[in-house]
C-alpha positions in Angstrom: -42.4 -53.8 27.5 -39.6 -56.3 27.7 -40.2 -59.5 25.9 -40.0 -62.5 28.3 -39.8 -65.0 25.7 -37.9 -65.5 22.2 -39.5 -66.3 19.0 -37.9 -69.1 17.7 -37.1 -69.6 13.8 -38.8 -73.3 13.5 -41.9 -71.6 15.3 -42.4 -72.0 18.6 -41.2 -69.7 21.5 -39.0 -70.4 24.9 -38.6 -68.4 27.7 -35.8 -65.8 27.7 -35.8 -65.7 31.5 -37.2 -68.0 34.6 -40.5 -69.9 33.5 -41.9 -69.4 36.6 -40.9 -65.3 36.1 -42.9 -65.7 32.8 -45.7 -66.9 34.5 -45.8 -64.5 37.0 -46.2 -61.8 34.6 -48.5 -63.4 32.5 -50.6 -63.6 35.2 -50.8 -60.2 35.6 -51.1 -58.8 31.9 -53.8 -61.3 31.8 -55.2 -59.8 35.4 -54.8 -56.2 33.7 -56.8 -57.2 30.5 -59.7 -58.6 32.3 -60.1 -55.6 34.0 -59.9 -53.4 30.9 -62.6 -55.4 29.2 -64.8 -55.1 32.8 -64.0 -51.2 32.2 -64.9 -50.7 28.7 -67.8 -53.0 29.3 -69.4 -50.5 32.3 -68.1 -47.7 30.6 -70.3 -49.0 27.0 -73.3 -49.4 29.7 -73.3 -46.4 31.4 -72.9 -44.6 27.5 -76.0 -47.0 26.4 -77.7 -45.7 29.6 -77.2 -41.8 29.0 -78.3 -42.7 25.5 -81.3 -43.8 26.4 -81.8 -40.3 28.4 -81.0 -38.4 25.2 -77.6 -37.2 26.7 -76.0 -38.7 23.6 -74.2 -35.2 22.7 -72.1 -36.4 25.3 -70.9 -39.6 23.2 -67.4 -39.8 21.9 -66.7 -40.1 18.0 -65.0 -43.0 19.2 -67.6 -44.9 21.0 -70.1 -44.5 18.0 -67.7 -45.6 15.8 -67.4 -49.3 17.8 -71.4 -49.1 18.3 -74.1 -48.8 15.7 -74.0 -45.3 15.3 -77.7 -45.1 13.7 -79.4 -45.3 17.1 -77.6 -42.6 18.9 -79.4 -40.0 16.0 
C-alpha cells in the first residue's frame, strides 16, 4: 500500500498528497476494518456454536489458539 502521509523527524506526520485524498481513503481502510472485526466476530460465533454441538474437530489450530483452548477438549 502506498503511504499517503510522511513521517516527519520532530514527530508528527503531514500528508504526502491532497488532505481531502487522505481522508477519503481513510475512510475506507477504516470501512474495511470494521467489517473484518464484524467477520471474525460471526465467524468466532458460528465456531462457539458448532462447539457447543461437539463439531469442534472442525476447529482451526488457529482459532483455539486466540480462544481458551481448554473448553473445546
Amino acid at each position: 500500500m502506498e503511504r499517503l502521509t510522511q513521517k516527519l523527524p520532530q514527530g508528527g506526520y503531514k500528508a504526502k498528497v491532497d488532505p481531502f485524498s487522505v481522508l477519503e481513503r481513510l475512510g475506507r481502510l477504516e470501512d474495511l476494518y470494521d467489517a473484518l472485526i464484524a467477520e471474525r466476530e460471526k465467524t468466532a460465533s458460528q465456531m462457539d456454536a458448532r462447539s457447543g454441538k461437539g463439531e469442534n474437530r472442525y476447529l482451526s489450530a488457529a482459532y483455539c489458539a486466540q480462544t481458551d483452548a481448554s473448553k473445546f477438549d
